[in-house]
LOMI-822787 format. One record per residue (C-alpha): x, y, z. Coordinates in steps of 0.02 Angstrom, whole numbers, plus 50000, padded with zeros to 5 digits. Layout:
<segus>
XYZ;...
</segus>
This chain:
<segus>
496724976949122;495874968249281;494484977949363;492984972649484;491604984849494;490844987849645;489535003749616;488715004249761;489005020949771;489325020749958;490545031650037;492305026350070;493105027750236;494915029550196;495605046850091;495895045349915;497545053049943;497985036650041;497755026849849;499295039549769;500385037449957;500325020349969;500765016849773;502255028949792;502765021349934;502635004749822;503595011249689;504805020449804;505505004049887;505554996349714;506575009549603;507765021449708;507525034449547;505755039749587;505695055249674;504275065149752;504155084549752;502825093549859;502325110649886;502005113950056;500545103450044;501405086750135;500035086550278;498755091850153;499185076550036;499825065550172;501455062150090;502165065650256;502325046350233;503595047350090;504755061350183;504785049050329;505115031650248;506265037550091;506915055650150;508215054950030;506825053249887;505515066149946;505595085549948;504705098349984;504765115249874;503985125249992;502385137049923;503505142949755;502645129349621;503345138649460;505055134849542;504485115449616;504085111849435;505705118349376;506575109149515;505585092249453;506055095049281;507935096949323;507905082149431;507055069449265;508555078149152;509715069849252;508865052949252;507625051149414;505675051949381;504855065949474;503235066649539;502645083749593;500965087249692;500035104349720;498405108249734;497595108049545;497575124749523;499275128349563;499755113149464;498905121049314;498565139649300;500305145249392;501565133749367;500805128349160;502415137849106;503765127849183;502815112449139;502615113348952;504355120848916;505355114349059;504605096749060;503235093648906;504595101048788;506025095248834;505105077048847;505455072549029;504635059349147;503985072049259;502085068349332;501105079949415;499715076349523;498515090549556;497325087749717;495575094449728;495085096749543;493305106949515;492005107349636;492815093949746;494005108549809;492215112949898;492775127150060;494135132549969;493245140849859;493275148049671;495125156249679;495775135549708;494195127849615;495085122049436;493945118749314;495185119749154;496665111049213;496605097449108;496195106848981;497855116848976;498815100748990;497785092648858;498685107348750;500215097748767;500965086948628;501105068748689;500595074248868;499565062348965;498045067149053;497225057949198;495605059749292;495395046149417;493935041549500;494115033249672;495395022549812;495825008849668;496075016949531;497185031949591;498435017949671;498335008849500;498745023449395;499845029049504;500945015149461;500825015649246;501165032749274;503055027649338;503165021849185;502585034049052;504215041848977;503565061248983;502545074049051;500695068049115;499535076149226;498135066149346;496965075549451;496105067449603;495125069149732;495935071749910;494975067150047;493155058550033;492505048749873;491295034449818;492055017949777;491885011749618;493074998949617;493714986149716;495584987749783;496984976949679;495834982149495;497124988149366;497024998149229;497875004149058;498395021749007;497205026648872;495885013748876;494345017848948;493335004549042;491604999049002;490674998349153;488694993849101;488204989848923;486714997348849;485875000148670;484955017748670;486465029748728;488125028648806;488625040748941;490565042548949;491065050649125;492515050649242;493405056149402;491975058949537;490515058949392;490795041349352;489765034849503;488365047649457;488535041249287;488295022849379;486735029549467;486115036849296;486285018749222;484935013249341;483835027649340;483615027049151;483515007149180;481895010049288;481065023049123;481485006948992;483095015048917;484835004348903;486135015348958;488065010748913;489275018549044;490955020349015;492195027449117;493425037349017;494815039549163;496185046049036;495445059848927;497315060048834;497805046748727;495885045948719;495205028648678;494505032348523;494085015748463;492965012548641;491985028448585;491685025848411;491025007148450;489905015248575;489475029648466;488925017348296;488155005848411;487135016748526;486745029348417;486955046848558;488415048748673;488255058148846;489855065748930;489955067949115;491295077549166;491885089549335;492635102049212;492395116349071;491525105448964;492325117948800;493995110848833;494065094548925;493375077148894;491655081648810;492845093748689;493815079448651;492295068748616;491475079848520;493125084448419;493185064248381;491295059748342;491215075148207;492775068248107;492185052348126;490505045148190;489235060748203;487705057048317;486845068748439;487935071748587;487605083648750;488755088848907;488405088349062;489935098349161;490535114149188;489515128149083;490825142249061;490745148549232;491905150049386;492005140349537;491235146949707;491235142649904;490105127349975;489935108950009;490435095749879;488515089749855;488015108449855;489125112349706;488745098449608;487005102649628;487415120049576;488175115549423;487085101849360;488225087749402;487075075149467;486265059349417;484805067849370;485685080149238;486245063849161;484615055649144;484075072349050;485275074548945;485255055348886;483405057748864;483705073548756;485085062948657;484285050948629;482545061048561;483975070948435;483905054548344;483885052348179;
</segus>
């Protein structure tokens, strides 16, 4: 694992969607097996790309993802590797079926990539606003579960994904994001990344709350308090090892996360720290409530997403104490 951190938190020109496109059509040319399934989204995803330069390894399922998953599942049983791409709600809710029997059960290289997870779905409202899709793959034995975080780390994923031998999901963003990292950084399945080091409290955050986490670092900086961020980009196999080191050295643990914080990374957190390192923990995320219609920076505002809601609930960690 090779990463260089950027964290400027300046906006990015290109679409994240470009980081998954061009990896495919990396791993396309490479390995004639890899095949790409979409749902009518092709424009939406811009794997247009793919249908043009390897035709004979690109499909598109039409608006019918119970079937597309069935379809990608069919195509790993006889040897390819499918990746399949909806929007993350139909990725999840509708087509979670198909998925853990078809693919999960029946242990099949079959990847699916759901676009616009939580409040970065933004216009499109709460009806295509997931906020437990992870969550319902995490429910999956030996699933993996992916929430990337900008340009870099999408493309890098991307690739390890190719070659996990079963199901895994990874949500990410479609259009704008923050960079985090600098293009070419490469990561491992599993193991988080430690971003700033800090003695006090550790905030663990991913996907589009790892730069707010970044911002939260320095804020906390400015008030005297040494803030550890990690960014936890695979929620399953969690890195448990990364959290308990943070959790017996620091003391209170933070989780930052653009989902249902009962059933998604600060779950799995708090599932680990109470078998095995119990200090004060609070989660900042999604507060059992649906999505709604409005700007990304609206929403996050909204739902207490921002660097701000960090800071506070580090500070309120850190007073449960002892």
């Amino acid at each position: 694992m090779s990463y260089t951190l950027i964290g400027k938190h300046e906006k990015d020109s290109r679409a994240n969607r470009d980081g998954y496109v061009s990896a495919m059509l990396e791993l396309m040319e490479q390995d004639k097996s890899i095949v790409h399934i979409d749902c009518d989204l092709m424009g939406c995803i811009n794997t247009g790309k793919l249908l043009k330069a390897f035709p004979e390894q690109t499909f598109n399922a039409g608006i019918a993802e119970q079937n597309a998953m069935g379809v990608a599942a069919g195509m790993a049983a006889t040897g390819l590797k499918a990746f399949i791409h909806s929007f993350g709600c139909f990725a999840s809710r509708r087509a979670f079926d198909q998925a853990f029997l078809s693919a999960g059960y029946s242990q099949l290289p079959v990847h699916v990539i759901g676009s616009d997870p939580g409040v970065t779905a933004a216009f499109n409202g709460a009806t295509h606003m997931p906020f437990e899709d992870c969550a319902l793959y995490m429910t999956v034995p030996n699933a993996v579960v992916i929430d990337s975080c900008d340009y870099a780390q999408t493309n890098a994923l991307t690739k390890q994904l190719a070659k996990q031998p079963g199901l895994t999901y990874m949500r990410l963003i479609r259009k704008g994001f923050t960079t985090v990292y600098a293009d070419g950084s490469e990561f491992e399945i599993g193991k988080g990344v430690t971003l700033r080091d800090g003695t006090d409290v550790t905030i663990i955050a991913s996907g589009i709350l790892v730069d707010e986490a970044l911002k939260a670092e320095e804020q906390l900086a400015a008030k005297g308090i040494s803030a550890r961020v990690i960014d936890m980009h695979t929620w399953k196999p969690l890195d448990e090892e990364l959290i308990l080191k943070a959790a017996s050295e620091t003391g209170a643990i933070v989780t930052a996360e653009n989902h249902q914080v009962s059933c998604g990374l600060g779950s799995a957190v708090a599932n680990l720290l109470t078998e095995k390192c119990l200090v004060p923990q609070e989660r900042i995320g999604i507060q059992n409530q649906f999505g709604q219609v409005g700007p990304q920076d609206f929403l996050m505002e909204q739902y207490h997403l921002l660097a701000a809601d960090i800071v506070a609930a580090a500070e309120k960690a850190i007073a449960r104490k002892g």
